[in-house]
MARGU-611908 format. One line per 5 residues: number of its first residue (from 1); their letters; for each residue x, y, z of N, C-alpha, C. Coordinates in Angstrom, 1 decimal. Each point is the difference from the previous one (the first is absolute). Layout:
REM MARGU-611908
NUM	a	X,Y,Z,X,Y,Z,X,Y,Z; ...
This chain:
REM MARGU-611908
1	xxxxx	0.8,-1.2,0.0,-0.8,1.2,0.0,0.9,1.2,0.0; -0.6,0.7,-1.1,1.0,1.3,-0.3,-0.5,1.4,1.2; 0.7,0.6,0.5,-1.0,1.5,0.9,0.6,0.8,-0.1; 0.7,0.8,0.6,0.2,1.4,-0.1,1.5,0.6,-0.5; -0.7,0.7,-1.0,0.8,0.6,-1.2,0.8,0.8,0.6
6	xxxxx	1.2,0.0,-0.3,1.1,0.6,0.7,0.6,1.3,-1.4; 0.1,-0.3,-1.1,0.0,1.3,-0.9,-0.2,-0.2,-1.3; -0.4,0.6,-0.5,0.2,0.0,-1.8,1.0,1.1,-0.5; 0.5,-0.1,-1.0,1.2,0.8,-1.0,0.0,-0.3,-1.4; 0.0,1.1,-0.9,0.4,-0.1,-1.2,1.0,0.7,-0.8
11	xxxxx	1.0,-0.7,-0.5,0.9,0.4,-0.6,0.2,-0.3,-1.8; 1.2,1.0,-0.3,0.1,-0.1,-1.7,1.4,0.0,-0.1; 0.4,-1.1,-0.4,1.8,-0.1,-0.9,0.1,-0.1,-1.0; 1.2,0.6,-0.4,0.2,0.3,-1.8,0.4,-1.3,-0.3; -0.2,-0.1,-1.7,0.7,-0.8,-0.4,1.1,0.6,-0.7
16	xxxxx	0.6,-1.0,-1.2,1.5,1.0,-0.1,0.1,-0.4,-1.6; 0.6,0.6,-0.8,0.6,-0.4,-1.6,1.4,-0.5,0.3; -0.1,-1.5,0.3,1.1,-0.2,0.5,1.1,0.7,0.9; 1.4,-0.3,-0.7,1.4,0.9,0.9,0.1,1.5,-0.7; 0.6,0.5,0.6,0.8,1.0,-0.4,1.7,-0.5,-0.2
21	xxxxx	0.4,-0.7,0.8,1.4,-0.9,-0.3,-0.1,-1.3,1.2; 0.6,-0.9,-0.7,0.2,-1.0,0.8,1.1,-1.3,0.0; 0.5,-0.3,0.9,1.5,-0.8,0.0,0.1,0.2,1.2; 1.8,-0.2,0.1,0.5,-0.3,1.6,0.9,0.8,0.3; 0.1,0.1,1.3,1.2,1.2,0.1,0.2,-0.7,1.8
26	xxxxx	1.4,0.1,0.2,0.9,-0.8,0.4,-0.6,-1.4,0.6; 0.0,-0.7,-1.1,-1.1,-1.4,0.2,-1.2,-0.4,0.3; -1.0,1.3,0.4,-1.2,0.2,0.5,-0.3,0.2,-1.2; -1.7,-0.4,-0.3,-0.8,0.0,-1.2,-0.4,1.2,0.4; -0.6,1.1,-0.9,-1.4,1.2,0.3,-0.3,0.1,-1.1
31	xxxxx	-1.2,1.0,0.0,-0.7,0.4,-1.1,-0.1,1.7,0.2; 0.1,1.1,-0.6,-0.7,1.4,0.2,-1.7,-0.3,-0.5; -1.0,0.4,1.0,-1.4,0.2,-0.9,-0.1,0.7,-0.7; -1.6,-0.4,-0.7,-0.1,1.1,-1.0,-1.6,-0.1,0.3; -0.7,0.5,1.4,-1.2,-0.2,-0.1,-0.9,1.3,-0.6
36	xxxxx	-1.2,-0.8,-0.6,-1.1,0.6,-0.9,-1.1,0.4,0.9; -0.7,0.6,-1.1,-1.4,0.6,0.5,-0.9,-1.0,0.0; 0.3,-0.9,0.1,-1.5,-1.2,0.2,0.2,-1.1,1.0; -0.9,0.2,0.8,-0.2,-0.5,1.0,-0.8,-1.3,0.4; 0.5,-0.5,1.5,-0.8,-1.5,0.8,-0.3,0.9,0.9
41	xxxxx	-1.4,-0.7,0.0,-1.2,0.6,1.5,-0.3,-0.7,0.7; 0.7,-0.7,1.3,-0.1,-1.0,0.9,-1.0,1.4,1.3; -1.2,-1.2,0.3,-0.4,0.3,1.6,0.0,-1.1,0.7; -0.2,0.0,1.3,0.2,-0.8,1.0,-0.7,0.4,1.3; -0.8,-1.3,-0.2,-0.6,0.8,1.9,0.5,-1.8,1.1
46	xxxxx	0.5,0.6,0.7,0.4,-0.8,1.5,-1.5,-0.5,0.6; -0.3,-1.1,0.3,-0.8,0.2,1.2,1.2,-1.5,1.4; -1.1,0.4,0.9,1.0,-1.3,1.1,-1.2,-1.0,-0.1; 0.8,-1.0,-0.2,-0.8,-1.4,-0.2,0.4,-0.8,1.3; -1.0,-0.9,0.7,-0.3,-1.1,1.0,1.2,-1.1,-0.3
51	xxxxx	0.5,0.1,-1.9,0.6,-1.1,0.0,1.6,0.1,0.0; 0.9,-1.1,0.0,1.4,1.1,0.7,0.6,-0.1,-1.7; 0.7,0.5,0.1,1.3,0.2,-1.4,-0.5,1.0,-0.7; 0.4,0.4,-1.3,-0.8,0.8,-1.1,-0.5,-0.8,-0.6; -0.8,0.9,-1.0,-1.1,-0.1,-1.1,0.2,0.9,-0.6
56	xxxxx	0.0,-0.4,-1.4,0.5,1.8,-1.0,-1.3,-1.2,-0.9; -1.1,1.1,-0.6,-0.9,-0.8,-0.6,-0.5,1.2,-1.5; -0.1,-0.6,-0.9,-0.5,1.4,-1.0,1.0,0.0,-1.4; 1.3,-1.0,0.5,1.1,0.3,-1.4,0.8,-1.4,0.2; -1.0,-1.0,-0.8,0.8,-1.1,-0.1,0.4,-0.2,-1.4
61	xxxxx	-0.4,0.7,-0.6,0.8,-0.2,-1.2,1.0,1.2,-0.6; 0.2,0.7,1.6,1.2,0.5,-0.3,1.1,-0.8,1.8; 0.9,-1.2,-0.6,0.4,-0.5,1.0,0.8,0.9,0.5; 1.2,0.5,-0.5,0.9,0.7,0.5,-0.5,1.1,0.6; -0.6,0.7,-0.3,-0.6,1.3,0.7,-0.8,-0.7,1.6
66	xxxxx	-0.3,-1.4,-0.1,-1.0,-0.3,1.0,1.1,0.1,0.9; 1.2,-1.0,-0.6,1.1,-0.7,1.5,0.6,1.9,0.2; 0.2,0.5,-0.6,0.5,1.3,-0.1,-0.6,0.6,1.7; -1.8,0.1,-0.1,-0.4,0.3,1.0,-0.1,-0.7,0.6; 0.1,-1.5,0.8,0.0,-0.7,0.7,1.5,0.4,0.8
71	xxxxx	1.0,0.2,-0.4,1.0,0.6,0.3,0.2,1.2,0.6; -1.0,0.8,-0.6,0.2,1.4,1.0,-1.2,-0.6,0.8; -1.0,-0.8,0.1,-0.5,0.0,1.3,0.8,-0.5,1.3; 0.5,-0.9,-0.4,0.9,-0.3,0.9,1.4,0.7,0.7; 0.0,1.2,-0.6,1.3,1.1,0.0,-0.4,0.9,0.7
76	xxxxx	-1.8,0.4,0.3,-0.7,0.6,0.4,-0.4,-0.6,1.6; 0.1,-1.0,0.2,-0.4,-0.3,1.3,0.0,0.7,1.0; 1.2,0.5,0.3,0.1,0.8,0.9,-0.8,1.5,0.3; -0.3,0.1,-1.2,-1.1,1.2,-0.1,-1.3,-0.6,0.3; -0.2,-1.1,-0.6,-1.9,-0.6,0.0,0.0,-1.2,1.2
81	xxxxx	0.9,-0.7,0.1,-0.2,-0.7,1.3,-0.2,-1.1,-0.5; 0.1,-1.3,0.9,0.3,-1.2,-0.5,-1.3,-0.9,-0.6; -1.2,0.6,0.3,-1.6,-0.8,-0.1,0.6,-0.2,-1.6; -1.2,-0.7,-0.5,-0.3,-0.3,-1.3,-0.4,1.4,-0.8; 0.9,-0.1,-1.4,-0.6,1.3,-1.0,-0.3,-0.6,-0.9
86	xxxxx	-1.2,0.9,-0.5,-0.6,-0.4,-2.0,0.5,1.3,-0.1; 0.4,0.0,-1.2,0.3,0.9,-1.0,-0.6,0.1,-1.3; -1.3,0.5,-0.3,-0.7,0.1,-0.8,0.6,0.7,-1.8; 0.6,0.2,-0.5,0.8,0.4,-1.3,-0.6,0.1,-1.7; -0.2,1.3,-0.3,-0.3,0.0,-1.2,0.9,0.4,-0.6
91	xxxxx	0.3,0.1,-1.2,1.4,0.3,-1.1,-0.7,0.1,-1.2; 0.1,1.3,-0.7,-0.3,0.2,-0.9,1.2,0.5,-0.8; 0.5,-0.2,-1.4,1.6,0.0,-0.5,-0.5,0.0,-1.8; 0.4,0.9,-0.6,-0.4,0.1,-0.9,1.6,-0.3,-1.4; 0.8,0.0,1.2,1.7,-0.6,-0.5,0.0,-1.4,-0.6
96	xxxxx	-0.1,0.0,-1.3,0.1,-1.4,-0.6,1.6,-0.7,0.9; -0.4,-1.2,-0.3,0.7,-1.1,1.1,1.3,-0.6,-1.3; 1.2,-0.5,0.8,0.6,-0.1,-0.9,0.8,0.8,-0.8; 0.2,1.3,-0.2,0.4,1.0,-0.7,1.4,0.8,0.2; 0.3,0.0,1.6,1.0,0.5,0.4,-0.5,1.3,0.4
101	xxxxx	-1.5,0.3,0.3,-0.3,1.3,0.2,-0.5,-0.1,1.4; 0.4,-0.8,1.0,0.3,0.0,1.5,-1.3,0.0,0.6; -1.1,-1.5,-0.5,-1.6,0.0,0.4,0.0,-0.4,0.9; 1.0,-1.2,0.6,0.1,-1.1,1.2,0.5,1.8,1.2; 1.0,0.4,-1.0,0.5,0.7,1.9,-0.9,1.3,-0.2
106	xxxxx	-1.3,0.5,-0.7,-1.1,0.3,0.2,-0.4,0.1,1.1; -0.6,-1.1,-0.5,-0.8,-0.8,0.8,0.4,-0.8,1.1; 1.3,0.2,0.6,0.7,-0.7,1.2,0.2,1.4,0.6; 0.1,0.8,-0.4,0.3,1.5,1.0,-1.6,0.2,0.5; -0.5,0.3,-1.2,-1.5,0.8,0.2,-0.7,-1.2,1.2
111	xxxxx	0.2,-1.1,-0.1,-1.1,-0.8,1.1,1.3,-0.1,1.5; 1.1,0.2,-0.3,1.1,-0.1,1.2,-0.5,1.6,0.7; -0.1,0.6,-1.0,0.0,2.1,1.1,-1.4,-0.1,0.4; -0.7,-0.6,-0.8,-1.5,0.1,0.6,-0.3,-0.9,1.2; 0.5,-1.2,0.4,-0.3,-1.2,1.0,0.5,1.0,1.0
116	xxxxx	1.8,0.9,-0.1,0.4,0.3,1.1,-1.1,1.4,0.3; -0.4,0.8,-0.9,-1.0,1.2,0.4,-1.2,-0.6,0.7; -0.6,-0.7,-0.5,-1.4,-1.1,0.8,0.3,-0.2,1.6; 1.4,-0.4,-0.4,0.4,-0.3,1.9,0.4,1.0,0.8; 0.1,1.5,-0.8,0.7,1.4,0.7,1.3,-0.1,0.2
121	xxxxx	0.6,-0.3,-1.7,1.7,-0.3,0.3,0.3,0.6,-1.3; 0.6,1.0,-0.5,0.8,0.4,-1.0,1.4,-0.8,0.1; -0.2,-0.6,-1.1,1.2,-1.2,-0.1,0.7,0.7,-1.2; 1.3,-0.1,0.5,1.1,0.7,-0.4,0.5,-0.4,-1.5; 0.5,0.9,-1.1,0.0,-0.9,-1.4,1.1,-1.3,0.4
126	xxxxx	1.1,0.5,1.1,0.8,-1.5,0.2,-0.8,-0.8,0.4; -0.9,0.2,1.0,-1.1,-1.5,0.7,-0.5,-0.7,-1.5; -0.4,1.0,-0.6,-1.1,-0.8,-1.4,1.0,-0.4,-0.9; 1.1,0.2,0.1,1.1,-0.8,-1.2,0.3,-1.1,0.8; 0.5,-0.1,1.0,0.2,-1.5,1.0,-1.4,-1.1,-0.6
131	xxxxx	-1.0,0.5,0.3,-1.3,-0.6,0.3,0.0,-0.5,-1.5; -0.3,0.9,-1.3,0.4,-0.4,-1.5,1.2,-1.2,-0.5; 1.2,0.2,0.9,0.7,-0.5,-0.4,0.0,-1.5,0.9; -1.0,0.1,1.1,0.0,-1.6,0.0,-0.5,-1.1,-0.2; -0.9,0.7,-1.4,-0.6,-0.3,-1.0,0.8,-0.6,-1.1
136	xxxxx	0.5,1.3,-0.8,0.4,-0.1,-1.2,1.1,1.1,-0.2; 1.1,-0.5,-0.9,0.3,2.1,-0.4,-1.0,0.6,-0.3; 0.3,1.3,0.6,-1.1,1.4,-0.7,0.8,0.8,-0.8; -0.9,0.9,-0.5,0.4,1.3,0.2,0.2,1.2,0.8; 0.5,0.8,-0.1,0.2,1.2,0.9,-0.8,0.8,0.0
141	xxxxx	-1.8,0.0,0.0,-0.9,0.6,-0.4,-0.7,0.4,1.7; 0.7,-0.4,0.6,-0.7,0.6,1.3,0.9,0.7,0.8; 1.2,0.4,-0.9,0.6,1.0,0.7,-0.3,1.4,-1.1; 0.4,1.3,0.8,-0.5,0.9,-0.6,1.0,0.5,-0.8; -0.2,1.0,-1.0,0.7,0.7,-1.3,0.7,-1.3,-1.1
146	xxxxx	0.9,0.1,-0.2,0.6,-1.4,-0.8,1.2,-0.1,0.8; -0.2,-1.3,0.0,1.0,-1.4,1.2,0.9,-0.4,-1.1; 1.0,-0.4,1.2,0.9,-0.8,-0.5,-0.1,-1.1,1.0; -0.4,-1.0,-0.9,-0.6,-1.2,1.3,0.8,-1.3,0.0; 0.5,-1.0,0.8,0.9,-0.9,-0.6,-1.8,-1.0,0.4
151	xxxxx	-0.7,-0.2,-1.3,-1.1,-1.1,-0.2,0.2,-1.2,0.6; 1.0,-0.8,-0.1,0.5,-1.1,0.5,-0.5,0.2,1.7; 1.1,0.4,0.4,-0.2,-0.2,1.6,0.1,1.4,1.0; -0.1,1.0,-0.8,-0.8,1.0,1.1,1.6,1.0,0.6; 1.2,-0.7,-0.6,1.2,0.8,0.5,0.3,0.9,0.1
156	xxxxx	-0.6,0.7,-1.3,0.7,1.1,-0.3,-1.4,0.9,-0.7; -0.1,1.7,0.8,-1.1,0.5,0.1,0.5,1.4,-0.3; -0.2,0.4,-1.2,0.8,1.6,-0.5,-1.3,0.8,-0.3; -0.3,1.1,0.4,-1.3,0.8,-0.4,0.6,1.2,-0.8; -0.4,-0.5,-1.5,0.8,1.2,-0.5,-0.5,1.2,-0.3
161	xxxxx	-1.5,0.4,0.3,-0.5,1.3,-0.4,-0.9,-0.3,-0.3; -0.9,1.3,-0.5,-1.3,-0.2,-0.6,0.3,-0.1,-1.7; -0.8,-0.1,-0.5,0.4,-0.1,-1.4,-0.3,1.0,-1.0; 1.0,0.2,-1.0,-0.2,1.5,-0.9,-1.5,-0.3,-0.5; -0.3,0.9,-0.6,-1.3,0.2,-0.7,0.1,-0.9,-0.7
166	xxxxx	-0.6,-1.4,-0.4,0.2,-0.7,-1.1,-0.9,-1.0,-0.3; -0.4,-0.1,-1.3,-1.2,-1.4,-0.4,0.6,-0.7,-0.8; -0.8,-1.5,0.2,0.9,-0.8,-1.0,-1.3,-0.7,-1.0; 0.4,-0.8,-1.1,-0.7,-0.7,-0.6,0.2,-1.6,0.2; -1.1,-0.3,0.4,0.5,-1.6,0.7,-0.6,-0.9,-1.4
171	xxxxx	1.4,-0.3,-0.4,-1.0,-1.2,-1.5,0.7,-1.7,0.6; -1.1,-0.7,-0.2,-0.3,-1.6,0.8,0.4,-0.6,-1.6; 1.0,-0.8,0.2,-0.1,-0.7,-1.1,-0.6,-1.1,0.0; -0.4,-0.7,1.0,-1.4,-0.6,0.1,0.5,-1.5,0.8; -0.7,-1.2,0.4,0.8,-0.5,0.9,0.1,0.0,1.5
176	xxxxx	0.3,-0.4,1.0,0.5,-0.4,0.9,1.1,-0.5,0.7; 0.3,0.6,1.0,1.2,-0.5,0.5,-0.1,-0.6,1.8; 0.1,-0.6,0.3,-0.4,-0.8,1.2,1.3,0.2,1.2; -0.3,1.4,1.0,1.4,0.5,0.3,0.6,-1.6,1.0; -0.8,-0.5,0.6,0.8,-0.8,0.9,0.9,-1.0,-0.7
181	xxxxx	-0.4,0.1,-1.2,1.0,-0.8,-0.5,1.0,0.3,-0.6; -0.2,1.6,-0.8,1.1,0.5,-0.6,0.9,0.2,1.3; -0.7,0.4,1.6,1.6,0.3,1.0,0.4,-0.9,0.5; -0.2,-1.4,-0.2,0.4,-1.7,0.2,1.2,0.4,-0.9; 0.5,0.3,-1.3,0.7,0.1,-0.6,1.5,0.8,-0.1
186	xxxxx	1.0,-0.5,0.9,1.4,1.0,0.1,0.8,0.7,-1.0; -0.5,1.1,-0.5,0.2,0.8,-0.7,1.6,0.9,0.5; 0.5,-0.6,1.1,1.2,0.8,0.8,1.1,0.0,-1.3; 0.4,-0.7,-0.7,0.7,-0.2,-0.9,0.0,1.1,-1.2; -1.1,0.6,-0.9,-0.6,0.9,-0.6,0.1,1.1,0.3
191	xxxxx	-0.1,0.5,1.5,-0.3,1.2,0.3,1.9,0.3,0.9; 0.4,-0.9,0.2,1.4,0.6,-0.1,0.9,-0.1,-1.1; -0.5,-0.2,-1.1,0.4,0.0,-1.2,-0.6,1.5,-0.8; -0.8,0.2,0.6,-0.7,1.6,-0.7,0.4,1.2,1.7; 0.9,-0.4,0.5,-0.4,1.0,1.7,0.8,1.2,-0.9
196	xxxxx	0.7,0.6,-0.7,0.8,1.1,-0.1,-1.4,1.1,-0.7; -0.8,-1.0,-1.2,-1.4,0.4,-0.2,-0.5,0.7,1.1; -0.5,-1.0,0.7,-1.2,-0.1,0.8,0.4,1.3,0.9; 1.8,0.2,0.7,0.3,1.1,0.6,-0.3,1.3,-0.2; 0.0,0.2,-1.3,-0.1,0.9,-1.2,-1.9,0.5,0.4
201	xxxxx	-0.2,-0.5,-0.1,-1.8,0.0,-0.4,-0.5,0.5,1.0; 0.4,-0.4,1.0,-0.3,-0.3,1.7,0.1,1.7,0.0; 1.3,0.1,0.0,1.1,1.7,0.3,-1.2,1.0,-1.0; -0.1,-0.3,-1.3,-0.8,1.0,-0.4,-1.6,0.1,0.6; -0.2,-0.6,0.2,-1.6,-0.3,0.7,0.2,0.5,0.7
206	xxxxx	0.6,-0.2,1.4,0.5,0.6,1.3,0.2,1.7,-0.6; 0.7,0.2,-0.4,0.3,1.6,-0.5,-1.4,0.6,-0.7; -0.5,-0.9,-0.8,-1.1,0.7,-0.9,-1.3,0.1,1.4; -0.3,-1.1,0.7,-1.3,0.5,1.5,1.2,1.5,0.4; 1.1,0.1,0.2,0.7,1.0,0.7,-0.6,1.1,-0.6
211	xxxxx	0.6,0.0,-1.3,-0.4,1.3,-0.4,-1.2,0.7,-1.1; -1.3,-1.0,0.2,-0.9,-0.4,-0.3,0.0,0.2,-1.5; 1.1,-0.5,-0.1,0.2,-0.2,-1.5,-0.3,-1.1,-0.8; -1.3,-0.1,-1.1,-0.1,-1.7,-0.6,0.7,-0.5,-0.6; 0.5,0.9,-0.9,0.7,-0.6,-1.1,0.9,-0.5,0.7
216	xxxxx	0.9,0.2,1.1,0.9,-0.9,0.7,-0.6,-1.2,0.4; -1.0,0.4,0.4,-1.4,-1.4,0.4,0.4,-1.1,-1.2; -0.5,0.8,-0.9,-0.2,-0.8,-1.2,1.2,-0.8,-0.7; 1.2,1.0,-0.5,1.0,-1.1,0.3,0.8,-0.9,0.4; -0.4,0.4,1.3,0.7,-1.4,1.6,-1.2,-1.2,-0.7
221	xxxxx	-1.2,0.2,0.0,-0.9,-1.2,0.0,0.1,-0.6,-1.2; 0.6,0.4,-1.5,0.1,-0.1,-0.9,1.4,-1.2,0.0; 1.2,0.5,0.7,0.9,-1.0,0.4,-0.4,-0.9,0.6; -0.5,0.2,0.9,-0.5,-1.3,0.9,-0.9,-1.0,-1.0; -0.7,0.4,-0.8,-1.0,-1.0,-1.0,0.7,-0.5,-1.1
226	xxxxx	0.7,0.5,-0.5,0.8,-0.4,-1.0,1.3,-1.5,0.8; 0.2,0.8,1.2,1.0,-1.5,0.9,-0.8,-0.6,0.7; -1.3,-0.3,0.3,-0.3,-0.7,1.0,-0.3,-1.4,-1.2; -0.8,0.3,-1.2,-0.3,-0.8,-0.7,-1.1,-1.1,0.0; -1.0,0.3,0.7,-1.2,-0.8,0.5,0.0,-0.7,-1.3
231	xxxxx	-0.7,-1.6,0.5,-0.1,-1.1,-1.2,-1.1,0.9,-0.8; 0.1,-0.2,-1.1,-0.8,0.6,-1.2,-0.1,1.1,-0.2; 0.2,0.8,0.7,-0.2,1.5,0.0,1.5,0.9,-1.4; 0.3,-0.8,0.5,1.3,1.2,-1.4,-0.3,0.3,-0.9; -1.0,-0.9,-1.1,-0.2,0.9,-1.1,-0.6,1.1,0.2
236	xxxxx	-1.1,0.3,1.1,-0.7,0.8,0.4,0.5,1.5,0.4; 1.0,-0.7,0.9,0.8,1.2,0.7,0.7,0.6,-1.3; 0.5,-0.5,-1.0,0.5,0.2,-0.7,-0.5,1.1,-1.1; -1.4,-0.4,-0.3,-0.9,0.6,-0.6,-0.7,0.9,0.9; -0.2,-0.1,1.4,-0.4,1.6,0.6,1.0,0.9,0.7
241	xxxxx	1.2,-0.7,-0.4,1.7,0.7,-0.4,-0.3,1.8,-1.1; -0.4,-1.1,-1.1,0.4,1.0,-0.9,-1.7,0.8,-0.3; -1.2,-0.2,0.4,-0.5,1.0,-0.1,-0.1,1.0,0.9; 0.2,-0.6,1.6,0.6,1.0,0.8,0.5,1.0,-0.8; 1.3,-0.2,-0.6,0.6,1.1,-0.9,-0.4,0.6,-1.0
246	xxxxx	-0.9,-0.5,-0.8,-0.7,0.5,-1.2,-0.8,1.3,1.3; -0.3,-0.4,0.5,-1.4,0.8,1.2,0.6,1.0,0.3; 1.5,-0.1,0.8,0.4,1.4,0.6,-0.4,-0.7,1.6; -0.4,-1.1,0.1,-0.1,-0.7,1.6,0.7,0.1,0.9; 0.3,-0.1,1.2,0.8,-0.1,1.0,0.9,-1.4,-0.1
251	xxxxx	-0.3,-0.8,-0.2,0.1,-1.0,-0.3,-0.9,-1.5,0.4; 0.8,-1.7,0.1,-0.7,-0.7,0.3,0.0,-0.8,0.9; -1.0,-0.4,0.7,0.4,-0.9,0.8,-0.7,-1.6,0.0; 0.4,-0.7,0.9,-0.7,-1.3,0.0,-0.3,-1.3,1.0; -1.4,-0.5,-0.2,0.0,-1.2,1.3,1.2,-0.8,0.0
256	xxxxx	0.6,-0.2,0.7,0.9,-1.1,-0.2,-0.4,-1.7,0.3; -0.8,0.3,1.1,-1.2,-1.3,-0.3,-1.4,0.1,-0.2; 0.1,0.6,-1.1,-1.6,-0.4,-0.6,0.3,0.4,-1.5; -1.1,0.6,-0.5,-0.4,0.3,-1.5,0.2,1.4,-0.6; -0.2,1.4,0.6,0.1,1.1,0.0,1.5,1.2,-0.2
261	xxxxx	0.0,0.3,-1.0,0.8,0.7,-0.4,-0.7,1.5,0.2; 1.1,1.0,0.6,-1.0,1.4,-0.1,1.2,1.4,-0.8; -1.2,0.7,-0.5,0.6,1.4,-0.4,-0.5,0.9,0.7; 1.7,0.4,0.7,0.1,1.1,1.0,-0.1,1.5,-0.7; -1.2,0.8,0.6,-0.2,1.2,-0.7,0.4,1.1,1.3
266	xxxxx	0.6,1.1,-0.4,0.5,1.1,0.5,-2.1,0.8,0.2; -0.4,0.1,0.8,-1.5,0.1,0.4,0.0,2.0,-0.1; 1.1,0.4,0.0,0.1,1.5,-0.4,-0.2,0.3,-1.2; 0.3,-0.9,-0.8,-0.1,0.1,-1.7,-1.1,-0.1,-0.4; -1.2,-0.6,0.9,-1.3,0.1,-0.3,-0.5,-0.6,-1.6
271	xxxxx	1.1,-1.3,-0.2,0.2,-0.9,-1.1,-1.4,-1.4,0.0; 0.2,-0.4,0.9,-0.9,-1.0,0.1,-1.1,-0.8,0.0; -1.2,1.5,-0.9,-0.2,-0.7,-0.8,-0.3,-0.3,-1.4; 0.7,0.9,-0.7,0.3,-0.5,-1.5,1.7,-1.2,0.5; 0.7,0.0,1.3,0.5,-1.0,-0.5,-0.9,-1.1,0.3
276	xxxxx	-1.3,-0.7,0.9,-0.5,-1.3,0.2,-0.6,-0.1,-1.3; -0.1,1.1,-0.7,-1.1,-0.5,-1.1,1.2,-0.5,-1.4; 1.4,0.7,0.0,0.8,-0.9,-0.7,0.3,-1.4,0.2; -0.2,0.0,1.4,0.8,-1.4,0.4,-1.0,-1.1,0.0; -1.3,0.4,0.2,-1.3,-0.7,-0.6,0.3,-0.9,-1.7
281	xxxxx	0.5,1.2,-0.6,-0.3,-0.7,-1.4,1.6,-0.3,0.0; 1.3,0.0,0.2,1.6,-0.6,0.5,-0.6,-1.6,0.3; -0.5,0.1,1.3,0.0,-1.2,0.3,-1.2,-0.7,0.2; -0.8,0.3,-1.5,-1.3,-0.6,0.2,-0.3,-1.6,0.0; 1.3,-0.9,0.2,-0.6,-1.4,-0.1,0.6,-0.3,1.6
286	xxxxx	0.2,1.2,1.3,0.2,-0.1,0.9,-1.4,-0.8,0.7; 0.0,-0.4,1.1,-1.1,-0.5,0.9,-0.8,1.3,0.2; 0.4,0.6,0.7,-0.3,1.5,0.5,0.9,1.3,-0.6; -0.7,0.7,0.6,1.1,1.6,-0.2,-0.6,1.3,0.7; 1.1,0.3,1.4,-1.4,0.5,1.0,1.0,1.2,0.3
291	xxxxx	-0.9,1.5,0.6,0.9,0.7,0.6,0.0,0.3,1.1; 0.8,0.4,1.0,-0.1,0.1,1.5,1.1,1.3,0.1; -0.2,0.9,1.3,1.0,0.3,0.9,0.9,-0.2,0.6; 1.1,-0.1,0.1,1.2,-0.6,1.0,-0.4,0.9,1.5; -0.5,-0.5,1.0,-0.2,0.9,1.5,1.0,-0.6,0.6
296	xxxxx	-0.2,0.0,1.6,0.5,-0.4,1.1,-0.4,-1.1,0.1; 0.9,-0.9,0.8,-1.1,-0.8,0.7,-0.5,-0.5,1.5; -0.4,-0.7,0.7,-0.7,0.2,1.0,-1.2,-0.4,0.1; -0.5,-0.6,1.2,-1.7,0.2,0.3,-0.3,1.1,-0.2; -1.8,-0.3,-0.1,0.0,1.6,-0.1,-1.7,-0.3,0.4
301	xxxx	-0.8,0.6,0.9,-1.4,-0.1,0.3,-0.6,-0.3,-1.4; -1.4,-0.2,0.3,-0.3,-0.2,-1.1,-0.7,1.3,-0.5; 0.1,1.1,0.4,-0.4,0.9,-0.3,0.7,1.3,-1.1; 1.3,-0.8,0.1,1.0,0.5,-0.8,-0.2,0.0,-1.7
């Protein structure tokens, strides 16, 4: 028997157009984000249940998100006390799955900030990357401005700013990529074989959030896509290489595990959209071809 409701919360996490750069630097894997204007809407209402352990009920066909919150209930104890909790959970995610555009850590932040608001706990973006990551790698979408996140195991935590004015064109070549399996795979070999790259990319990115400059944006992320080399993806990168340049773009960037290649637009130039409507007919035998904002990222109420 379920009784008395202890809190409700609702929250919204970005998803992302893949990296901005990604590789390793002094043997630690990371990624820089690159979160978008489209969002996961996780609520959650707490009540105390008669029966002992948790109950997260509402998202079984999202498992990771479920163990996700079963984990901050248990991280929460101390705040809610040892009786029995249900955790009631709705998710709504409009982030195609698979893509590299960061639906799972969505949808793992947005129902992780909301369980802890329900309980009267602002959980820290480190609490909600632990909690994500003892799940699965994430992304760095629940820390705010763009991260340098080491995805793997949570090491290494760089907040590099907010991001210059900038939109991208997210084109899906269509497909799926199934991340648990692509990060089963030791890519350590590859990415210290491209690190003088990947140093390169990193440095200009870091400099371009500095001085909110894209086009530095855009070139750092442009090296980084061209060396990271995601399975299938090169002809692509290759080909949203050179219209970038036909365009006058900032440059490109790319999922490194998923489907998504993006053209980074300087959002001052007020380009964007006679460029989506070129890149509509460029890459019209793509899956999709969508435009978004590059923001911050972060929970954010849902009122945001």
């Amino acid at each position: 028997m379920v009784d008395e409701m202890l809190g409700t919360a609702s929250v919204l996490a970005p998803g992302t157009c893949g990296e901005l750069v990604q590789g390793m630097t002094g043997g630690v894997d990371f990624l820089v984000t690159c979160p978008i204007n489209q969002f996961a809407r996780a609520t959650v209402t707490l009540f105390r249940s008669d029966q002992p352990g948790e109950l997260v009920r509402g998202i079984d066909h999202l498992p990771k998100t479920r163990q996700a919150v079963t984990v901050a209930l248990s991280r929460l104890r101390k705040y809610i006390g040892t009786a029995g909790i249900v955790a009631d959970v709705a998710v709504a995610n409009p982030i195609p799955v698979g893509k590299g555009m960061g639906s799972s850590s969505a949808d793992i932040t947005a129902a992780v900030c909301a369980t802890g608001r329900a309980a009267g706990v602002e959980l820290t973006p480190d609490a909600v990357a632990k909690i994500a990551l003892a799940v699965e790698p994430t992304d760095g979408v629940m820390f705010p401005g763009i991260a340098m996140f080491d995805h793997r195991r949570g090491k290494v935590v760089d907040l590099l700013g907010a991001p210059p004015p900038m939109e991208v064109i997210a084109i899906d070549r269509g497909g799926q990529v199934d991340t648990l399996e692509f990060n089963r795979v030791d890519r350590t070999e590859h990415w210290r074989s491209v690190a003088s790259a990947t140093a390169e990319a990193l440095e200009l990115v870091r400099e371009g959030i500095r001085r909110c400059d894209p086009d530095l944006v855009g070139r750092g992320a442009t090296i980084s896509a061209r060396a990271g080399r995601p399975d299938g993806a090169e002809p692509w990168v290759a080909r949203a290489t050179d219209f970038a340049a036909e365009i006058g773009a900032a440059g490109v960037n790319v999922a490194h595990s998923g489907t998504v290649v993006g053209i980074l637009l300087d959002a001052r130039k007020r380009q964007s959209k006679p460029a989506f409507r070129e890149a509509q007919i460029e890459f019209a035998n793509a899956e999709s071809v969508q435009h978004f904002r590059i923001i911050g990222g972060g929970a954010r109420d849902l009122a945001a």
